[in-house]
N, C-alpha and C positions, 0 to 999 in steps of 0.2 A: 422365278429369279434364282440363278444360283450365283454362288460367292464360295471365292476360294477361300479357302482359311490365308491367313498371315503368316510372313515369312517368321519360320519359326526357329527356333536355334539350337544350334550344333554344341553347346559348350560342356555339355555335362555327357558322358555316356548312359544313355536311356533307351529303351526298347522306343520304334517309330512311335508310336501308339500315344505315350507319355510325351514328347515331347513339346515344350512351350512355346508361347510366341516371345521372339527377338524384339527388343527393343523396337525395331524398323516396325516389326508385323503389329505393334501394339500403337504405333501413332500410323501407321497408312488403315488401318480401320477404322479409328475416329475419322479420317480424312475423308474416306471414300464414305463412312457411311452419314457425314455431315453432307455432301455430295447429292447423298442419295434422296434426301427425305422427300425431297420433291419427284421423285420418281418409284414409289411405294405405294401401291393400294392400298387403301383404308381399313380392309381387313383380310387376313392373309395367316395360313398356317404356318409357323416356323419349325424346321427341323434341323437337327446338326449331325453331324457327325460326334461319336464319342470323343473320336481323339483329341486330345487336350485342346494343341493347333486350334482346331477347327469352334471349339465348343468354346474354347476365351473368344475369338473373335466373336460368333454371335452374343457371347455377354458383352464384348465392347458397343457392338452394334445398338443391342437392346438398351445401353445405358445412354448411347446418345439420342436414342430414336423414342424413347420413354414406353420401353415395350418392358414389359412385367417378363422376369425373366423366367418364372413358371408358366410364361408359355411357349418356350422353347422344348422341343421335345426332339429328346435324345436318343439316337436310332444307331444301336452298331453295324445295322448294314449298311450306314452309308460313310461306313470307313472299307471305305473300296475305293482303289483305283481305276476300275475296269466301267468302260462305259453301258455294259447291254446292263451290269448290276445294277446301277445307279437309273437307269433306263425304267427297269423293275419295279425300283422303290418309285418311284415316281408315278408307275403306271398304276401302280394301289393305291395312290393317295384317293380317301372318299372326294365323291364329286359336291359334296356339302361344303366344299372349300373350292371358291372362284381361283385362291392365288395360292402360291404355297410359293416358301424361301427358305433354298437351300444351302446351308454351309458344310464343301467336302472338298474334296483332294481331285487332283490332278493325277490322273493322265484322263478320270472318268470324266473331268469338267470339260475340255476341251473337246474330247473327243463325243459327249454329247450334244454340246453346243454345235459343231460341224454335223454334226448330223442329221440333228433338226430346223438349225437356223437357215435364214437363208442370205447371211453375209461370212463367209470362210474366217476364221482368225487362228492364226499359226499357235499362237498359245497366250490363256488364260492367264494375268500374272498371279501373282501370290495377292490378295485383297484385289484380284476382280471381279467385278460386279458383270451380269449379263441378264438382262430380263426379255424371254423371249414369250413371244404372244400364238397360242395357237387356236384356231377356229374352228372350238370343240367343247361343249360342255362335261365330257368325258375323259376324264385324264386317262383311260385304260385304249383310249383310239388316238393318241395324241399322235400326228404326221409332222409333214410340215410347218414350221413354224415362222415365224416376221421375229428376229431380234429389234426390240423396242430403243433399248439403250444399252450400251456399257457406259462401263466407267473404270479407269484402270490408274491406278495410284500416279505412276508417272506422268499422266496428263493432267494430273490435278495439281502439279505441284511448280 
């Protein structure tokens, strides 16, 4: 499952890395991941992104989904844009974990999701949700993929 971070905000001058989620990105993550719970496997590794953006939404996530927020595990390589990175981290996750959910950035969400799924989406918004299923106990051989569900803020609302 990957999820974009929330729309985050511009108001202060901050390195990318720092900066927070907007008001908007902090209620369309309750929304989407109130959304989500029934579309969640039972048990699942979480990781995030460092960047702020990224790492508040999954504690918004974990707070409405009553997931212990020590066990979000905080990965600075997946403060990348680029989708073969994000590909990467992905392709190392141990195969001791059936599901794993990802919270990163864009341009690498999009552009992984077209490349493994197999429904095209012009772009990921800021708290999209995408869960794609692929037919492989090995996350290091992951192909093609079947997108299960999205869920994208402005359709929820």
């Amino acid at each position: 499952i990957l999820i974009r971070h929330g729309k985050s905000s511009w108001d202060a001058p901050l390195h990318d890395k720092e900066r927070p989620l907007a008001r908007r990105g902090i209620q369309d993550a309750h929304l989407v991941a109130n959304h989500a719970v029934s579309f969640l496997p039972k048990t699942n590794m979480i990781w995030s992104s460092t960047a702020k953006r990224a790492s508040e939404t999954a504690v918004v996530f974990a707070q409405n989904l009553s997931w212990p927020i020590e066990s979000i595990q905080f990965k600075d390589d997946l403060y990348t844009f680029d989708a073969n990175k994000l590909e990467h981290v992905i392709k190392l996750c141990s195969d001791d974990y059936e599901n794993v959910i990802i919270f990163g950035h864009n341009e690498a969400i999009t552009e992984f999701v077209n490349k493994f799924g197999d429904v095209f989406i012009d772009n990921v918004p800021t708290t999209g949700f995408v869960s794609i299923a692929f037919n492989t106990n090995n996350w290091s051989s992951i192909t093609e993929g079947k997108i299960l569900k999205t869920l994208f803020p402005r359709d929820l609302k």
